[in-house]
N, C-alpha and C positions, 0 to 999 in steps of 0.2 A: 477545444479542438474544433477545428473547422467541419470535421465532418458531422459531430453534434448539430452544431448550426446550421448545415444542410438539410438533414433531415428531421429538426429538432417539429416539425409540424406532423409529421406523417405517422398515422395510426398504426403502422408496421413497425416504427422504430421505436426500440429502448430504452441504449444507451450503446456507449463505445469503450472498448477496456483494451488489454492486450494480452497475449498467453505467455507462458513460460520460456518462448524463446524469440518474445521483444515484436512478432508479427499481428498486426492491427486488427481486434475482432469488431464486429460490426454485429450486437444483438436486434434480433428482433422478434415482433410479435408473435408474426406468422410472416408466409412467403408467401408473396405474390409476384407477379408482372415486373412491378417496379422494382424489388430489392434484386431482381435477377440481372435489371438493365441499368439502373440509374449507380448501384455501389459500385467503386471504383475496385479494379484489379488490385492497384499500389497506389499505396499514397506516402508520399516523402520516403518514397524507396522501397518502403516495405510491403508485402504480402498482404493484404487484404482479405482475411474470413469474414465470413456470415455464420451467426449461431444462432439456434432460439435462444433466448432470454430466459430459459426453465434452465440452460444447460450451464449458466455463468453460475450457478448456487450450487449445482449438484457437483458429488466427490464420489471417486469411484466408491469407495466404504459404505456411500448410500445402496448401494444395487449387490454389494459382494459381502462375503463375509470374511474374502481373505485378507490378510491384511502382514504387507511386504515387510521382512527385516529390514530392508536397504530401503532410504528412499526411490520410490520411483524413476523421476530425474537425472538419477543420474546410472541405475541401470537401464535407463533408455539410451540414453548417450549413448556408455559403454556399448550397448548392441547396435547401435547406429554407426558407432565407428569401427566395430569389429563387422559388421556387414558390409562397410563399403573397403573395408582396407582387404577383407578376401577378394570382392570384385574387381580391384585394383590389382591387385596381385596373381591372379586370375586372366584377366583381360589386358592391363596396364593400363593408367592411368589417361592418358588419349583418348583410349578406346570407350571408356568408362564416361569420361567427360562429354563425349562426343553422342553417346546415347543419352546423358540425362538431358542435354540440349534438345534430342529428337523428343524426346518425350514431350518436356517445355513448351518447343517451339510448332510441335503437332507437321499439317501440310506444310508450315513454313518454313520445315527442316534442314538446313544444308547436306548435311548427310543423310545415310541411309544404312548404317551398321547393326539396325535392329531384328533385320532378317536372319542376318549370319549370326545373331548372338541371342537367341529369344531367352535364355538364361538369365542373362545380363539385364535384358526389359523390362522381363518380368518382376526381378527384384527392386529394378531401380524404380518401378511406374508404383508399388507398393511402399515403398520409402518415399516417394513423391507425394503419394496421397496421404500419410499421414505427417511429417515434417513441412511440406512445402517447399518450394526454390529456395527460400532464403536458407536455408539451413542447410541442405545440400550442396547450395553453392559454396556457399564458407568452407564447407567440406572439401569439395571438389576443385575450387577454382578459386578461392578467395586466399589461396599462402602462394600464387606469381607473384 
């Protein structure tokens, strides 16, 4: 992968894998200057994380003693898609669409629906930070 070879020299880098819904992780040592400015947003479309390198080994089971009947996976889904299909249904799908954009796109917003719906922001800027665009979007705007 080209991003390996990009920063296949630098003491901050790892290695590069990807997580369970196909967007591009980027381990590293530690965090400095450079890993904040040099790693790309997206590369070949997709979402770009940064992780330490401790965090590609560890499993929740390491830290908890609970341990789920149901895979993980796909009770996240399911609450992923029952959180946004209330919001949806809620707001209407426009509306909805039009705030994850605001979140997204920050000062370079087109709209401005976040005032009138801080419900709606609040949930969607919470689901942003843990799924990412790519995944919301599939959600929200990827079946036009």
């Amino acid at each position: 992968m080209e991003l390996e070879k990009m920063f296949a020299d630098r003491d901050w880098f790892h290695s590069v894998g990807a997580d369970k819904y196909g967007r591009v992780v980027v381990y590293v040592n530690y965090m400095c200057h450079e890993t904040l400015h040099n790693i790309p947003d997206k590369y070949e479309g997709k979402q770009v994380l940064v992780h330490f390198a401790a965090s590609e080994f560890t499993k929740r089971e390491d830290f908890t003693n609970a341990n789920p009947s149901s895979p993980k996976q796909t009770h996240e889904v399911d609450i992923l898609n029952r959180d946004i299909q209330n919001l949806v249904n809620d707001f209407g799908r426009d509306k909805v669409r039009d705030i994850f954009y605001e979140i997204h796109d920050g000062a370079n917003a087109l709209t401005n629906f976040s005032p009138k719906h801080p419900f709606a922001r609040d949930v969607l800027e919470k689901l942003y930070d843990e799924y990412g665009f790519d995944v919301l979007f599939d959600l929200l705007d990827g079946d036009d």
